[in-house]
N, C-alpha and C positions, 0 to 999 in steps of 0.2 A: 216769326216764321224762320226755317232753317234757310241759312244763307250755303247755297252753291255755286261755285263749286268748291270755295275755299275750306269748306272744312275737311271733305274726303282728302286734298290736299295737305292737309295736317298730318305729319310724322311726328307719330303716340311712339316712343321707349317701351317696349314692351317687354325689355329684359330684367330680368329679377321681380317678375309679378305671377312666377310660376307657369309662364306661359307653357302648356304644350308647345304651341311653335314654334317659341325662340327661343324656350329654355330647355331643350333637350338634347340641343350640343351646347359645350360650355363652351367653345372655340368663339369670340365675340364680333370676328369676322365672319361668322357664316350668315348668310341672305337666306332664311326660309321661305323659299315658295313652293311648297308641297302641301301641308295637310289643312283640310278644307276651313279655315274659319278666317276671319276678315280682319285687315286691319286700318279700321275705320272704327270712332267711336260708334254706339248707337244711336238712335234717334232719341233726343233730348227729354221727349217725355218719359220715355223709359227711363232715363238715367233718375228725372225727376222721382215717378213714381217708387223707384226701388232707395233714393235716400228716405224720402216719406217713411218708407216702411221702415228701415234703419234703427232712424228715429224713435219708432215707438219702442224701441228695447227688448221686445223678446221676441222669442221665432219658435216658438213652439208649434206640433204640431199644424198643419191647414187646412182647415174646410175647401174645398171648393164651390165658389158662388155659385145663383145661377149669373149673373154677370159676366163669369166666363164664361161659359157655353155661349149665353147670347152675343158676347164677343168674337167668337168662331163663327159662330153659324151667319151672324153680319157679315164678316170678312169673305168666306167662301162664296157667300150668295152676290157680296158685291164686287167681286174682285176677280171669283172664277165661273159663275153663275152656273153655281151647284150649290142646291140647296140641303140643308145639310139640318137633321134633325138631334133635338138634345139627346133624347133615347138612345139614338145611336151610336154615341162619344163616351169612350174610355179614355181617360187621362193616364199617362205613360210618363215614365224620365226620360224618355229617348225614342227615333225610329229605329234604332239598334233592337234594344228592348223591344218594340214595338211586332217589329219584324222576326223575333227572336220568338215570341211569344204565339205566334199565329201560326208559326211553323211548329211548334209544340201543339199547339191546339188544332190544328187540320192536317195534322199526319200521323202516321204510325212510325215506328222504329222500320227503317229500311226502302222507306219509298222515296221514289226520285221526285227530284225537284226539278223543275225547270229555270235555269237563269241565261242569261244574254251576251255571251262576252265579249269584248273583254265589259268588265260590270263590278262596280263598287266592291270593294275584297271584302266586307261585314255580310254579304250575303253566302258567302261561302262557310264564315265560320260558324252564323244562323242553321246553316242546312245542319252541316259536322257536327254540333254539338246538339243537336235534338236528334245525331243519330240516322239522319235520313242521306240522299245518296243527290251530289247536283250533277243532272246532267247539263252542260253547254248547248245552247241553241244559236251559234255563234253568229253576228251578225257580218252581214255582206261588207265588207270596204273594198268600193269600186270609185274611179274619178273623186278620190277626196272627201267622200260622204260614205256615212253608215246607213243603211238601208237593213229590213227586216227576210230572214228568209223564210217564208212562209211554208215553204213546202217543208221543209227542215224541221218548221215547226211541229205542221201536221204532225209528221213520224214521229217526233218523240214525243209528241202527248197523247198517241193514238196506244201509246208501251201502256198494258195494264197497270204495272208501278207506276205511273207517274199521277199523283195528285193532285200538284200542286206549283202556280210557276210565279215566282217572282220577278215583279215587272217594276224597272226603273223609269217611272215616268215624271219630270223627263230624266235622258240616260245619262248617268254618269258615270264612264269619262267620257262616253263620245260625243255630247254636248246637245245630243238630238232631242227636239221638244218633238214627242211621235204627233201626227195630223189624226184627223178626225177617224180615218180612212182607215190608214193601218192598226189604232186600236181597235176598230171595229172589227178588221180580221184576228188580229190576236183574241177577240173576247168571242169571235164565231168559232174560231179553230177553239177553243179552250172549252165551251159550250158544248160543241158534240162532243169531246172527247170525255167527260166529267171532268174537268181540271178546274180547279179552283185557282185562282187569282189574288195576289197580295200587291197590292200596287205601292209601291215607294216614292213619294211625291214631295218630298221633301224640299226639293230646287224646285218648286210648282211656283213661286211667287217671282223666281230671277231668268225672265222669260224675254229675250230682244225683239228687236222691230221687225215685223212680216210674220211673226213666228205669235203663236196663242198657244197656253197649258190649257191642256182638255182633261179634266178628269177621268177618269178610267169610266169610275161607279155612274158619272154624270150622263152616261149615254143611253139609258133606258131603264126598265126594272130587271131585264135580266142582267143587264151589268151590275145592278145593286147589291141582287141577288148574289151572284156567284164571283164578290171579292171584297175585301176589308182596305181599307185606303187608309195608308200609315203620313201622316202630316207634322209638321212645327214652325215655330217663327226662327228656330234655330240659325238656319240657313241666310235667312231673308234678313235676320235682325241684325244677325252674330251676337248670338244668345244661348251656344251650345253648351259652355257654363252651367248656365241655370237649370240645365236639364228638366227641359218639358215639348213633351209631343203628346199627338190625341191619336188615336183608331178611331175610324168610322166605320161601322158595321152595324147595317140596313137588316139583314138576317136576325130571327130572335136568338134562336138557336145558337148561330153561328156567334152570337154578341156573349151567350153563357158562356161558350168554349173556350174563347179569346180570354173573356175576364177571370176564367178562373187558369190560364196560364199566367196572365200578368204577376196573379195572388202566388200560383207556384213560384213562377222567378223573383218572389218577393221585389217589384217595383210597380207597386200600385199607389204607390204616395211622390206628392209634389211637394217641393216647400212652398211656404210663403211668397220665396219673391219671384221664383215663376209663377204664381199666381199673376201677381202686381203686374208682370212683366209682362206678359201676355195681354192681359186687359189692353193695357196701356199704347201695347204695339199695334193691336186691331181694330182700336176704335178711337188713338187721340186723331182728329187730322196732321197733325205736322210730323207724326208718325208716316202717315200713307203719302204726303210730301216728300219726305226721307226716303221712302223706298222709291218712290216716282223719281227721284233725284238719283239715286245710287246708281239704276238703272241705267240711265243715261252718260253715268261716271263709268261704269264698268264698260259698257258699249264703247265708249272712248278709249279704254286700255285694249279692249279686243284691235280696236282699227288701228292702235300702236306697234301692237306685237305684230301684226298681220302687216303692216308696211316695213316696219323694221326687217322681218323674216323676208318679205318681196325684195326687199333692197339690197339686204344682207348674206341673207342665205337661203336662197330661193331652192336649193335643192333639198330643203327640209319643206314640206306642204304641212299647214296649219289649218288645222280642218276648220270648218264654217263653227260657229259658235252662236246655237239656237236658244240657247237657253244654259244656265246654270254661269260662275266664274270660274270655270276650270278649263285650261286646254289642252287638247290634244294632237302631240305635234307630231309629226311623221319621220323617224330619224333612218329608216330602214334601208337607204342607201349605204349605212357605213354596214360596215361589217362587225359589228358591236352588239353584244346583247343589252338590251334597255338597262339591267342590271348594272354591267359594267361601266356604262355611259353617264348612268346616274354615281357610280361613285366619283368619275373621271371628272364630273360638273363639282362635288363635293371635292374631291383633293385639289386638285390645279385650280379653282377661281373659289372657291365657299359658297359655291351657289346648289340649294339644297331642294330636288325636285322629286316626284314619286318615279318608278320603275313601271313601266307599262305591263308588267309582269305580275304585277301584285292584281293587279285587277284580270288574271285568268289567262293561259296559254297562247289566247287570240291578240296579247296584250305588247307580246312580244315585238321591239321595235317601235315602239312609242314611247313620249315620257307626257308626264303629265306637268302642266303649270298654272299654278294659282296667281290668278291677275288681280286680287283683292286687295290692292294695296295701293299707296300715293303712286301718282306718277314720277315723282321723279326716284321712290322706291324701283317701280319698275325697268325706268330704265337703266338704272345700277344692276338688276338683274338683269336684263336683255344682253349689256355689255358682254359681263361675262357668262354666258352661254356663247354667247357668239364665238368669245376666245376658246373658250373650250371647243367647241364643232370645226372652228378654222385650225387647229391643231393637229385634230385629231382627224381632218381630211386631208391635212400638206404628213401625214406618218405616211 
């Protein structure tokens, strides 16, 4: 069985293995904690079943089982209790792809989309490149939480243009796992207006204590109805690599459309060891021990950063963290734009975070920090931020 907590405790070298993360500055001082993937081995069976596959020597082309499907539809029915049919699953390399594809397949050239800001920057460049128009439905930050503005809503899904709104459930960066409640008005307001629904669900599996992922599609037939749920182990596994996500789309109709945007954006093929991989991660148990463990490892980093910032720099607010490993910190006291502040974290200490900026207008004055790492990785980065912010408020 996986021993915790010492192995998330393991610092992996991840330099010279082509990391996106680490190896995109050469400087060998720089601390990546910006772009979403983990550094944490995987869960053991996975590692297992993708030597297995190694092993047999060739990689040609993949079928997909039904083994996988029935590995999904296990996982969803047991994990998020939404049950989830084979007929309705497209296999994808990615919810980039995924998302990319739905927005080709359920719009025209020039209609507005709806998104959430500030909200994952790959949905922007989804709308942009099939052409269509995002408009912001910007979410409320009031007392340290993001909250939904309904009314906000209404108006701009009630615009003729708009057919279409992409929904981060749950959100990121703001960290919010939405409640039963407020989906339910998003899918009311979306319903009378004809707006159709793409939900991004991707952090559906890295959900904290008090806090439950509710499926968008999970809440009735007219939710099935009028949205397509983009999913992976990507997130949950740190498998983004391997590139493999599914679409679920309950609609016949709506299911042709999608599949034949996939075949357009030519990425309707998986390999081999996302197959393996996937299996592997939805149905070994010491897989679902792995993530029940992670869980409570990340939880841990949140209530570090969150004491360290109470201790240290209480006048940056670190908002509550419902769900996903990403935080978002409140820097808007300085007089700095998140841009600036993120380069100032990268020159003076090598500590390398995202720009609250890149995730939309509303973004402005936050940065964002990837807690998916050892702890005593962590607190090497906490340090310096700290120096950098104590700096740059004694200018």
């Amino acid at each position: 069985m996986f021993d915790m907590p010492g192995k998330f405790d393991e610092i992996v070298d991840r330099r010279g293995s082509n990391s996106y993360k680490w190896d995109s500055n050469s400087n060998p001082d720089v601390l990546p904690m910006w772009v979403a993937d983990m550094d944490f081995k995987t869960a053991q069976p996975i590692i297992d079943a993708l030597a297995e596959r190694v092993q047999h020597g060739i990689y040609g082309y993949a079928k997909v089982p039904d083994a996988y499907y029935q590995a999904v539809i296990s996982w969803f029915e047991r994990r998020h209790n939404f049950y989830v049919e084979k007929d309705w699953m497209i296999y994808t390399t990615g919810v980039v792809p995924a998302v990319s594809a739905a927005v080709l397949a359920l719009t025209n050239p020039g209609d507005k989309v709806i998104v959430q800001e500030p909200v994952y920057n790959c949905f922007f460049s989804s709308i942009r490149n099939n052409k269509c128009e995002s408009v912001s439905n910007d979410l409320i930050y009031s007392d340290g939480i993001y909250s939904i503005d309904f009314d906000d809503l209404e108006e701009k899904a009630a615009d003729p243009g708009t057919t279409l709104m992409l929904l981060c459930n749950p959100h990121n960066p703001a960290g919010r796992a939405w409640s039963k409640e407020e989906l339910e008005r998003v899918g009311e307001i979306c319903f009378r207006n004809n707006v159709f629904v793409v939900s991004d669900e991707i952090h559906c599996d890295l959900v904290h204590p008090g806090h439950t992922h509710i499926p968008f599609a999970s809440l009735g037939l007219q939710y099935l109805e009028n949205s397509v749920t983009c999913t992976a182990p990507s997130k949950s596994f740190n498998l983004a690599g391997l590139q493999v996500a599914n679409i679920f789309a309950y609609d016949k109709e709506i299911r042709k459309l999608v599949d034949k945007a996939i075949n357009i954006n030519e990425v309707c093929d998986i390999s081999p060891f996302a197959v393996e991989a996937l299996i592997a991660a939805y149905t070994h148990p010491d897989s679902e021990l792995w993530i029940d463990n992670l869980k409570k490892y990340l939880w841990g980093n949140y209530l570090m950063v969150k004491d360290f910032f109470s201790e240290n720099l209480p006048e940056f607010p670190i908002l509550p963290l419902e769900a996903t490993y990403l935080m978002w910190i409140d820097c808007s006291v300085l007089n700095s734009s998140s841009e600036e502040l993120v380069k100032q974290m990268l020159d003076r200490e090598k500590v390398w975070l995202n720009e609250g900026t890149i995730y939309g207008k509303a973004g402005e004055g936050f940065i964002r920090l990837n807690i998916a790492c050892p702890k005593e990785v962590l607190q090497e980065g906490l340090i310096r931020i700290k120096n950098v912010l104590d700096a740059i408020v004694k200018q």
